[in-house]
N, C-alpha and C positions, 0 to 999 in steps of 0.2 A: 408430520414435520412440526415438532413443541418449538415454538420462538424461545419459550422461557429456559426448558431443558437444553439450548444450543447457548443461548448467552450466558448465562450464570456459572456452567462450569468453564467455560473459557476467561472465564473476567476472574473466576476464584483462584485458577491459574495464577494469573498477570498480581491479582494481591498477595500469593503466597510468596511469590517471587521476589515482589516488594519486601515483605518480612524477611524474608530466608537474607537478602543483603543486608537488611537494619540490622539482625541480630547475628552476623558473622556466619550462615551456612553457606552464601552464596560469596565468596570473596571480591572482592576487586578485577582482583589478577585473571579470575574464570573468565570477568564477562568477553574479553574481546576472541579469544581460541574458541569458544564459543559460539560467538556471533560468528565468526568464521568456518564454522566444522556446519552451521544451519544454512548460512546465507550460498557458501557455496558448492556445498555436495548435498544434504537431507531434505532439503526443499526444493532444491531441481530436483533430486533425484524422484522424489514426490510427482512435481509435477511433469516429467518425462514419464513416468510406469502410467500415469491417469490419460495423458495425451495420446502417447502411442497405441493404447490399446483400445481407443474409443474413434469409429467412423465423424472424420472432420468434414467431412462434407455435408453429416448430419447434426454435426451442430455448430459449423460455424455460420453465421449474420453478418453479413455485411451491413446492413442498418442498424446494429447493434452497436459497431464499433462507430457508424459516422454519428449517431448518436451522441454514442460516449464522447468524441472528441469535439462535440460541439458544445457540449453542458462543462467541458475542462476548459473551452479556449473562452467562453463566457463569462464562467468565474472567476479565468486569469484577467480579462477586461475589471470585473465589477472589482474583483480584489484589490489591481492596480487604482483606481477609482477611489475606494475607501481610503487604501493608506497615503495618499495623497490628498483628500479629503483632514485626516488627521495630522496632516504635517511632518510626517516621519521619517529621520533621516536616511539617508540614501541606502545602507549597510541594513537597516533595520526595515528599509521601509520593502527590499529587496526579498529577505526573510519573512516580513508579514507577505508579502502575495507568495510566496514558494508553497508557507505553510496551512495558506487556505486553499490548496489544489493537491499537492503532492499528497496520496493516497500510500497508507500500510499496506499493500500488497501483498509482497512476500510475507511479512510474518500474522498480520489482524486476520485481513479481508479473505485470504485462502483459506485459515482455520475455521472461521464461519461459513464459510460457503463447504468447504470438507464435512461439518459435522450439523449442518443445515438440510444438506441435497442429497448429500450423498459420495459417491464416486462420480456419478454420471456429470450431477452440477460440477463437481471439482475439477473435473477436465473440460466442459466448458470455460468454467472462470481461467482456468489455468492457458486456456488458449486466448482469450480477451486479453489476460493479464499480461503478452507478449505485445500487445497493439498499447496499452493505455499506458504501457512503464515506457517505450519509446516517446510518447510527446511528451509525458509530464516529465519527463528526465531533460525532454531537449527544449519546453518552456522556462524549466528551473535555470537548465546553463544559461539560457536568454537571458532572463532577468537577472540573475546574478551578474554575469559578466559585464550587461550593460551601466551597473551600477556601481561597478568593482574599477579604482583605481588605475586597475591591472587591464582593463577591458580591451586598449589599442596591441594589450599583448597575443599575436593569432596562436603563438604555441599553445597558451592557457585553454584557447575556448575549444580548438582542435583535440588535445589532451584530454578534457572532460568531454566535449562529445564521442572522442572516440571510444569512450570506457564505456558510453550506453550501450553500443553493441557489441560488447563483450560482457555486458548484463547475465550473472548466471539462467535470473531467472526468464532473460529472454528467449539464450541462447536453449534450455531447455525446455521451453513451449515449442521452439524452431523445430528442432530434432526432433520432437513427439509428434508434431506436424507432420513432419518426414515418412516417420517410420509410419500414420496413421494412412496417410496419403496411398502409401507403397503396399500396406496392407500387409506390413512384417512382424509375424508375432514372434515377442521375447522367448532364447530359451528359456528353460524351468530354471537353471543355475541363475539368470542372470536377474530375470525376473524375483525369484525369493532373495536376491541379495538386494533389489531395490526396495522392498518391501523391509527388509529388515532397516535399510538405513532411513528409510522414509518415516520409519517410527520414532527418529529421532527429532524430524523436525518440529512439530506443533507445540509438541511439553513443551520442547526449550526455549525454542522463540518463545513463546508465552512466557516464560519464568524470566527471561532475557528483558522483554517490554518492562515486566515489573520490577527487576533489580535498575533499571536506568529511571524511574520515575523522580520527579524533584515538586514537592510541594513548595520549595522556600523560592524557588525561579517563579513559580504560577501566581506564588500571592502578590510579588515584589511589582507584574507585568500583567496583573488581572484584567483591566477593563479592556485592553489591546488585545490580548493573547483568548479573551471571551470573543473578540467580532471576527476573529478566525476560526476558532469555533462555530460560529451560527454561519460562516458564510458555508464552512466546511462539512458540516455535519448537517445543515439544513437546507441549506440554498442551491447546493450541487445536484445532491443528491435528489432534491423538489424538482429542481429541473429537468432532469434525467427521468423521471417517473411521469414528468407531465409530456415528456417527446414521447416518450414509447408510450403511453395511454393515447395521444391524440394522433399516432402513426399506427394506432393496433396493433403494436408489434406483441406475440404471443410469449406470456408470462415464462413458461420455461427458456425462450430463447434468451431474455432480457434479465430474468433475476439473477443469474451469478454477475454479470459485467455491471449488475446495477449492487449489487454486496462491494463492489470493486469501488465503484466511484463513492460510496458512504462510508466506506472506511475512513478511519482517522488521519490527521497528519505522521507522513511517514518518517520512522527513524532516521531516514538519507538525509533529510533535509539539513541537520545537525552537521552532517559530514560533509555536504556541499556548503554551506554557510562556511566552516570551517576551512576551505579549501579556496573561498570565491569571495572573502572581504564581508561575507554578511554577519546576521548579529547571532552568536553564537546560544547566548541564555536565553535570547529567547524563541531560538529554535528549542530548544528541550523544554522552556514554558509549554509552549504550543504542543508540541507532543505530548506532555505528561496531561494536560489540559486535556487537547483533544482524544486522550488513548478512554479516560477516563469517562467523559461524557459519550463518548461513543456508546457506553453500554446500555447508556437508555434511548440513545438515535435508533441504534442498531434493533432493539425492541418495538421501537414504534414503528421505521419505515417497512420492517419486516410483517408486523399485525397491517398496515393498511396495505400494500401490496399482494399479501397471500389473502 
């Protein structure tokens, strides 16, 4: 397992992608049919072929996930803490703790953990990744709504929480689960057809993170859109590695769900700000920020873990 051979070609990805929009290969008009053809069929479809076909009893943890959700609901504390610490208004200050918790799942943390582990780690993370996108999808409604205007509205917060589970990529860890549980293995038709669409998802997400990056958002919101960065990229993920080192939990169980919580701020976060009164620019600061520094997080936590 090369740390350096998993990060490099996936970060050269996410820069080409950048270029390919700067100089007109990647249009405008692609990115959202796109993000749609990944988010909702090639990356479930991904991660239902790795789930279903891998015994969940042999690699699901339960201290794995109460772990994970302890080291999220922590840094949702310390985050809330900071930007209230900094005075930040309510829209932004809602946005700063979303985006120092809210993890890349879908499109970062699954392709590192895909071309880090393996298949075997893939369908673990793939199965963690159904437990950690439920609270940190139902922290973010939290805080958003609590801060939103809109908040005494119950349609609002019912509306978005009811979209968490209908999450593609929940609902396709769920069904992998299913079918691993029941011990059903795919026909051959159905199986090479998820193999083939499953080829779809990694490039593009990747090429997708880097056609949405914004350098002119990250300089304008540097020093704020930085302490979500270190809370995100270092403070989570430190704490996440020091439960499972002082509970012994065994390195294979814990490194895909621990690639999950080091991942960067995730893309949703932009489109729940956008939906929930929070601050828009500088959800895409934070993500272009955090997508970017990731690549040397993701190098270090991964050399002192292995």
């Amino acid at each position: 397992m090369n740390i350096v051979s998993t990060i490099i070609p996936i970060f050269s990805i996410i820069i080409l992608g950048w270029i390919s929009f700067r100089k007109g290969f990647i249009p405008e008009t692609f990115i959202t049919p796109a993000n749609r053809l990944v988010y909702y069929l090639a990356i479930p479809a991904m991660i239902f072929r790795a789930v279903s076909q891998n015994p969940f009893s042999q690699y699901f943890n339960a201290n794995v996930v109460i772990i994970a959700f302890l080291s999220m609901i922590l840094i949702f504390i310390i985050a809330w803490f900071v930007g209230k610490m900094y005075k930040l208004k309510k829209g932004l200050l809602a946005t700063f703790i979303q985006s120092s918790f809210h993890c890349n799942i879908g499109y970062l943390a699954l392709a590192v953990a895909y071309y880090y582990l393996g298949n075997a780690g893939f369908a673990r993370a793939g199965i963690f990744a159904g437990f950690v996108m439920i609270l940190q999808n139902f922290l973010s409604v939290m805080v958003l709504n609590f801060y939103s205007t809109k908040r005494s509205s119950k349609n609002t917060f019912v509306l978005i929480v009811s979209k968490i589970f209908v999450n593609p990529v929940i609902i396709s860890a769920a069904a992998g689960i299913v079918f691993s549980l029941a011990g059903v293995s795919l026909p051959v038709i159905l199986s090479r057809t998820l193999d083939i669409l499953s080829g779809l998802a990694l490039p593009t997400a990747l090429l997708i993170i880097g056609a949405t990056l914004s350098f002119d958002l990250m300089q304008k919101q540097l020093a704020t859109v930085l302490s979500t960065s270190i809370i995100k990229l270092l403070c989570m993920p430190g704490i996440a590695f020091l439960l499972f080192y002082l509970l012994d939990i065994p390195k294979t169980d814990y490194i895909p769900a621990f690639i999950l919580l080091a991942a960067p701020t995730a893309t949703l976060t932009y489109v729940m700000a956008k939906e929930m009164e929070g601050d828009t620019d500088f959800a895409v600061a934070a993500i272009s920020l955090n997508t970017l520094l990731s690549s040397i997080t993701f190098t270090f936590w991964l050399t002192i873990i292995t």
